[in-house]
PALUM-741786 format. One record per residue (C-alpha): residue number from 0; chain; y, x, z. Coordinates in steps of 0.2 Angstrom, whole numbers, plus 2048, in hexadecimal, padded with zeros to 3 digits. Last residue first. Layout:
N
+-----+----+-----+-----+-----+
|   i | ch |  c2 |  c1 |  c3 |
+-----+----+-----+-----+-----+
| NUM |  A |   Y |   X |   Z |
...
+-----+----+-----+-----+-----+
% end
This chain:
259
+-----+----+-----+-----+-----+
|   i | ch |  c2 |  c1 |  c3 |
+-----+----+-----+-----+-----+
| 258 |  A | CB3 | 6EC | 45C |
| 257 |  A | CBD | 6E9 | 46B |
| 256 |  A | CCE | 6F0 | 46A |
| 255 |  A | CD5 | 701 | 473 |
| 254 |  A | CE1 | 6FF | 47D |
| 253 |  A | CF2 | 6FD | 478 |
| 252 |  A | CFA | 6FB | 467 |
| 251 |  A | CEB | 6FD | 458 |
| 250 |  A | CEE | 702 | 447 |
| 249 |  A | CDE | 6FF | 43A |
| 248 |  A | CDA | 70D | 42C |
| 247 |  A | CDE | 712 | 41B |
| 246 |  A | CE6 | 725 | 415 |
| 245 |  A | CE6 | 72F | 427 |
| 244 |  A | CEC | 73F | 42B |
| 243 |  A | CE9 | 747 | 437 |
| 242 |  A | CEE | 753 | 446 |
| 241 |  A | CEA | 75F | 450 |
| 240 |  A | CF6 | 766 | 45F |
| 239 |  A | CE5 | 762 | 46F |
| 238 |  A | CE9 | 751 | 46D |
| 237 |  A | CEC | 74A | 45E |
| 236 |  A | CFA | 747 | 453 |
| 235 |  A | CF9 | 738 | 447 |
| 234 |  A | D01 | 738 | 436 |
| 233 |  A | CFF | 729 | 42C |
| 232 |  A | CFE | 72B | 41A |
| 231 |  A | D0C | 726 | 40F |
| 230 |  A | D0B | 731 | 401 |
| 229 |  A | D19 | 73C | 406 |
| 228 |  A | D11 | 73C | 41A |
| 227 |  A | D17 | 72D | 426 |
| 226 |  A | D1B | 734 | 436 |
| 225 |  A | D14 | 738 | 448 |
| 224 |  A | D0B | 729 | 44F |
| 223 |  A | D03 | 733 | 460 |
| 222 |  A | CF1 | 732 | 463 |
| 221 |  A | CE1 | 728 | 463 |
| 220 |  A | CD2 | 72A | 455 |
| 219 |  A | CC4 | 71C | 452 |
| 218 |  A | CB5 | 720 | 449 |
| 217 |  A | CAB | 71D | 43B |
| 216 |  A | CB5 | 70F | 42E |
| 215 |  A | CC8 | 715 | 438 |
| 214 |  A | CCD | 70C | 446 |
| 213 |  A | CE1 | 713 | 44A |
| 212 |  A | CE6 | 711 | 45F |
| 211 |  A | CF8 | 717 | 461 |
| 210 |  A | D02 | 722 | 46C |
| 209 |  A | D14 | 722 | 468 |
| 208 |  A | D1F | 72C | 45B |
| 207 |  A | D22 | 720 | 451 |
| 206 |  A | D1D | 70D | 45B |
| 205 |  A | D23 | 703 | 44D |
| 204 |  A | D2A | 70A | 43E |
| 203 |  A | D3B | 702 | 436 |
| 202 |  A | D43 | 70F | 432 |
| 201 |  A | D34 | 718 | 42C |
| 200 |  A | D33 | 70D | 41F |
| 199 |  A | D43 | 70F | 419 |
| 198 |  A | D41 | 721 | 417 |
| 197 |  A | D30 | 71D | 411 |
| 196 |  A | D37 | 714 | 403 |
| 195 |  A | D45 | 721 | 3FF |
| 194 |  A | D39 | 72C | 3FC |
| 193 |  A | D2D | 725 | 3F3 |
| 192 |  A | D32 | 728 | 3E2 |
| 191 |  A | D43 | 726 | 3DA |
| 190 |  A | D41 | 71D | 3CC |
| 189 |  A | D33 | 714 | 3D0 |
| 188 |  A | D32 | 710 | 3E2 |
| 187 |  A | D45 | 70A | 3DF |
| 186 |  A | D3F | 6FF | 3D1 |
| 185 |  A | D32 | 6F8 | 3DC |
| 184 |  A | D3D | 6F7 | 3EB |
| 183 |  A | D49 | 6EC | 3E2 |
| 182 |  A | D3D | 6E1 | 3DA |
| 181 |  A | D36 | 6DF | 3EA |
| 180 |  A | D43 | 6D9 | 3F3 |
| 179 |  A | D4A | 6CE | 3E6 |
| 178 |  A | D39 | 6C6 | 3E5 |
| 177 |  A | D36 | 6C4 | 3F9 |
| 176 |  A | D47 | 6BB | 3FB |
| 175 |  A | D45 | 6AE | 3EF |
| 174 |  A | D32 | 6AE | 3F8 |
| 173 |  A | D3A | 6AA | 409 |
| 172 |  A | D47 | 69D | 400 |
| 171 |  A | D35 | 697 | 3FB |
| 170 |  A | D2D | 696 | 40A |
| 169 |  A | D39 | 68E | 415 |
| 168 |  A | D44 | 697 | 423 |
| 167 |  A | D47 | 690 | 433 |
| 166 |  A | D4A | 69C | 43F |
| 165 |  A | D49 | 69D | 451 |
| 164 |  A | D3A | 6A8 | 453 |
| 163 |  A | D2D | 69A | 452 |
| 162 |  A | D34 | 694 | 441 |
| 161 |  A | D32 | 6A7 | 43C |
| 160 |  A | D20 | 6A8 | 441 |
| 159 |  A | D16 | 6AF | 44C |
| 158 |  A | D07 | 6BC | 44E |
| 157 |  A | CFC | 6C4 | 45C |
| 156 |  A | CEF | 6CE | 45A |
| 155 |  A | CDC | 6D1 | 45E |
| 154 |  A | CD4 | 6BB | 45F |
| 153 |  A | CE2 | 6B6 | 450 |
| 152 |  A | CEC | 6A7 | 453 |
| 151 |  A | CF2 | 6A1 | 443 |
| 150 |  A | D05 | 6A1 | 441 |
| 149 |  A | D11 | 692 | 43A |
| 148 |  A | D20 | 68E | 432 |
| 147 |  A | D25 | 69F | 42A |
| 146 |  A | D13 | 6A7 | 42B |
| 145 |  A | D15 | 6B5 | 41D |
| 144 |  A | D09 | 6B8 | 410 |
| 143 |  A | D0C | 6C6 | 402 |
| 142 |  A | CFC | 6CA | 3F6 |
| 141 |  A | CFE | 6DA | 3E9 |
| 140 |  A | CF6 | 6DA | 3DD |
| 139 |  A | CF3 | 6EC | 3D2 |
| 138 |  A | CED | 6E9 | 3BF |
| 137 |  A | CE8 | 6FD | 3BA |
| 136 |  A | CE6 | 6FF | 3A6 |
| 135 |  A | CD8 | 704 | 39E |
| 134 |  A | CD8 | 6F7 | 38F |
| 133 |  A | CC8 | 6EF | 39A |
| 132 |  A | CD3 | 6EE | 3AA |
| 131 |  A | CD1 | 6F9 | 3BA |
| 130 |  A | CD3 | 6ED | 3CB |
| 129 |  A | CE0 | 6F0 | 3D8 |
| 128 |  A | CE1 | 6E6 | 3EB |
| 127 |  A | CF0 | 6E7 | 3F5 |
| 126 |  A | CF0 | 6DC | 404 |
| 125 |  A | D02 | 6D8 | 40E |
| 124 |  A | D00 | 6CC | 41E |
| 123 |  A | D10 | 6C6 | 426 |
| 122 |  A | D16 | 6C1 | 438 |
| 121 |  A | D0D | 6CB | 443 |
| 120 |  A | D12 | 6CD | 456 |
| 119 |  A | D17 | 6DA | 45C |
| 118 |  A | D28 | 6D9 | 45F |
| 117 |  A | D29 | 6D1 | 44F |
| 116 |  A | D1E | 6D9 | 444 |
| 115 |  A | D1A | 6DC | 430 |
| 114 |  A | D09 | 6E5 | 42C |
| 113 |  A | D0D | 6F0 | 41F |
| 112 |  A | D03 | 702 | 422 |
| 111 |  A | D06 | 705 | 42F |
| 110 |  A | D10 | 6F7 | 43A |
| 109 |  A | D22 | 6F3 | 435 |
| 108 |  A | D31 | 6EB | 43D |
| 107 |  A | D37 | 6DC | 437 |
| 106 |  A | D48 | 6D5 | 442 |
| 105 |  A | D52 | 6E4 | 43B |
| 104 |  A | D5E | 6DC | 433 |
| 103 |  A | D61 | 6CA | 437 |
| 102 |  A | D66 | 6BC | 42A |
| 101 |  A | D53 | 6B5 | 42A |
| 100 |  A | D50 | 6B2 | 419 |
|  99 |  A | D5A | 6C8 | 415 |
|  98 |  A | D52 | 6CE | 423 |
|  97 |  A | D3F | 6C6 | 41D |
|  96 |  A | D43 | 6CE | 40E |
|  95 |  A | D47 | 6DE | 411 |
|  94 |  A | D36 | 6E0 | 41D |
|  93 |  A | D2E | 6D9 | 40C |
|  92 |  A | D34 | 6E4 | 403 |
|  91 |  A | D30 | 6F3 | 40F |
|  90 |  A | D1F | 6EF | 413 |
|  89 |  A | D1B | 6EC | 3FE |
|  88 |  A | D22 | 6FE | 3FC |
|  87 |  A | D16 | 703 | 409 |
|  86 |  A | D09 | 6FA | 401 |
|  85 |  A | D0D | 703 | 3F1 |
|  84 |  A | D0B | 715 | 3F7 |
|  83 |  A | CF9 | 717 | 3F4 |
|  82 |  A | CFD | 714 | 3E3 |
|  81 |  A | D03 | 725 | 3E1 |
|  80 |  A | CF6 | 72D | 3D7 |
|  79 |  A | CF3 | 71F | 3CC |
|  78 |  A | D04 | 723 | 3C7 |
|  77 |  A | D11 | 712 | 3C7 |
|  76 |  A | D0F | 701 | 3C5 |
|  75 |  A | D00 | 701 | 3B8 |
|  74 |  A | D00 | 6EF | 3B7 |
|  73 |  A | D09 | 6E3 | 3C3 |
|  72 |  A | D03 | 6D4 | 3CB |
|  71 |  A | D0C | 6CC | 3DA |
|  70 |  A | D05 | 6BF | 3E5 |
|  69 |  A | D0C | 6B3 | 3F0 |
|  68 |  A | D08 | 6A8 | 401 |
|  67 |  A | D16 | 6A3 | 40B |
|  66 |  A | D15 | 696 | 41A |
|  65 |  A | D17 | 683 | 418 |
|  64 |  A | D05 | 67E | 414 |
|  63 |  A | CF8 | 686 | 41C |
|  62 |  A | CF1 | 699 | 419 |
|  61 |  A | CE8 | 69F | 426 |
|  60 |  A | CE0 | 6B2 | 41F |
|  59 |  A | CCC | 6B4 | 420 |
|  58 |  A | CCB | 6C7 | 421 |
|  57 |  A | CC2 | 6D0 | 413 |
|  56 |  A | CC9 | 6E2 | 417 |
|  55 |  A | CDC | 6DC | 418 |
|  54 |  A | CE0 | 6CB | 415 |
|  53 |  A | CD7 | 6BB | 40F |
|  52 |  A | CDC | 6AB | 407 |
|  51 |  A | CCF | 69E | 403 |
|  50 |  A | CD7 | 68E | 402 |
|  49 |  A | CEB | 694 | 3FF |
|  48 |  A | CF7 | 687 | 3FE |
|  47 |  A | D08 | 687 | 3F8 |
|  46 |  A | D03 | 693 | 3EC |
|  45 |  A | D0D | 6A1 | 3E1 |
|  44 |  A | D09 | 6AC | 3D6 |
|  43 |  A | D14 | 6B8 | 3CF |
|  42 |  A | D11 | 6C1 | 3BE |
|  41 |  A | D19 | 6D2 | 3BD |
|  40 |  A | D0E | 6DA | 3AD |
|  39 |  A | D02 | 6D1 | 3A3 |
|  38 |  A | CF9 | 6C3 | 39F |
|  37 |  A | CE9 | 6CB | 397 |
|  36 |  A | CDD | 6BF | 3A1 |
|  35 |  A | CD5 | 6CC | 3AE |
|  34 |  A | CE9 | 6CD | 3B1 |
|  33 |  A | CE8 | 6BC | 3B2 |
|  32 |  A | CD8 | 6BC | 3BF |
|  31 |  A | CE1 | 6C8 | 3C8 |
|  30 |  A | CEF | 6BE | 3CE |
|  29 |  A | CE4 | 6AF | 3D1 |
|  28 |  A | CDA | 6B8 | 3DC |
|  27 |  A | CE8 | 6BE | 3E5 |
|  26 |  A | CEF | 6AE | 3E6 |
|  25 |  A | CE0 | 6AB | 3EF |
|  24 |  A | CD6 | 698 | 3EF |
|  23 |  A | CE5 | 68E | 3E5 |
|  22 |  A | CF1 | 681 | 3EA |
|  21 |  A | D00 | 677 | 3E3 |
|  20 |  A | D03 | 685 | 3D8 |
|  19 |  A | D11 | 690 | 3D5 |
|  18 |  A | D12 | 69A | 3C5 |
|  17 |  A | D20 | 6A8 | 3C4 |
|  16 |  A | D25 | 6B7 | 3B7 |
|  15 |  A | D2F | 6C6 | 3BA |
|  14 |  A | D3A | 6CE | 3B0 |
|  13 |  A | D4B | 6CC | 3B9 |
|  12 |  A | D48 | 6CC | 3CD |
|  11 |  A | D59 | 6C7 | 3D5 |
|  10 |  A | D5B | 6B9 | 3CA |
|   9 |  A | D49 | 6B0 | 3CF |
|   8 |  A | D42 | 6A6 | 3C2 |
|   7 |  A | D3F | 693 | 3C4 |
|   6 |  A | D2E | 68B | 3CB |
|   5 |  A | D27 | 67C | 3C4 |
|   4 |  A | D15 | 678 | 3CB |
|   3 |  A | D04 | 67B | 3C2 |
|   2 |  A | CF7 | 670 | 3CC |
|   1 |  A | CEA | 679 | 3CE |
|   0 |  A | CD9 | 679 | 3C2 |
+-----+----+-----+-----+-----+
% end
């Protein structure tokens, strides 16, 4: 068992719950574990510590003491339909967030679907995962970490931190930050639908309208980022006037990347 550590409520996000521990292995396994457990909707859990953190598609994610690692669970958030657009929702949040630690608008811009940059460099990793429960309900997680006093150094990309930026921001103003955020966007997401999320998003879109490299499972496709659709799928124009559109894949700057 971890150690259970105190941890207040946050004003600016009414309704939700908090547990922070000293360390755990994935607060996104924790997360799902209690909604395996019948605990309920908006539960944050937090970790100092992370041993086994991962990111997108199974990847080992650095998680040392100092940066930000929390989870989020929510039950049946919105239409199963429009699920899809929760890491997008997430993106923005967290965007907001990082503005509102830092003092400086603008400073995230996002990478689709919701990798945060500076320059482009990542800061932040986002992973949604969703899981059907036995009463038929859908438990969605979604898992925020952001490198606030330290970055790995990855062998593709390059990442940084806030302290390395110029700004000295601790992880759990960050995260006072984060929950307001995304309380916000999630009621905003679901009163007025997507719209205003992807306006915001598209404010802050790297490289729209430039050429881009997106990996997809069986092939790899290059062309010009054109928008974000109203589900939050990339559109990608092709040469020759074609284009697609594209629900999950990896974003590429540059050349193309070594397999």
């Amino acid at each position: 068992m971890s150690a259970l550590l105190a941890f207040g409520p946050v004003p600016q996000a009414p309704g939700f719950r908090f547990e922070r521990h000293a360390a755990l292995p994935s607060t996104n396994s924790a997360a799902m574990e209690a909604a395996r457990a019948g605990q309920g909707d908006r539960l944050w859990v937090l970790a100092d510590q992370q041993t086994a953190g991962r990111g997108r598609r199974g990847r080992s994610w650095s998680s040392p003491v100092g940066n930000l690692f929390a989870s989020v669970l929510l039950i049946d958030p919105g239409p199963r339909a429009r699920i899809g657009e929760l890491p997008l929702v997430a993106a923005v949040a967290l965007a907001d967030a990082v503005d509102r630690a830092v003092g400086a608008f603008g400073l995230a811009r996002l990478k689709w679907p919701n990798d945060l940059l500076v320059g482009e460099a990542k800061l932040s990793g986002i992973l949604l995962e969703a899981e059907p429960l036995a009463d038929g309900r859908l438990a969605v997680v979604c898992g925020f970490g952001v490198n606030c006093v330290t970055h790995p150094d990855p062998e593709h990309y390059a990442a940084t931190d806030l302290a390395a930026l110029g700004y000295r921001v601790e992880a759990e103003g960050m995260f006072a930050c984060l929950a307001g955020s995304l309380a916000h966007w999630l009621d905003t997401w679901s009163r007025s639908g997507f719209a205003p999320v992807r306006s915001a998003w598209l404010q802050r879109a790297l490289r729209l309208g430039e050429e881009i490299t997106v990996r997809l499972p069986a092939e790899e496709l290059v062309g010009r980022f054109k928008d974000i659709d109203p589900r939050g799928q990339l559109v990608l124009a092709l040469a020759g006037g074609q284009t697609r559109t594209i629900s999950a894949g990896d974003v590429f700057f540059g050349p193309r990347p070594e397999r």
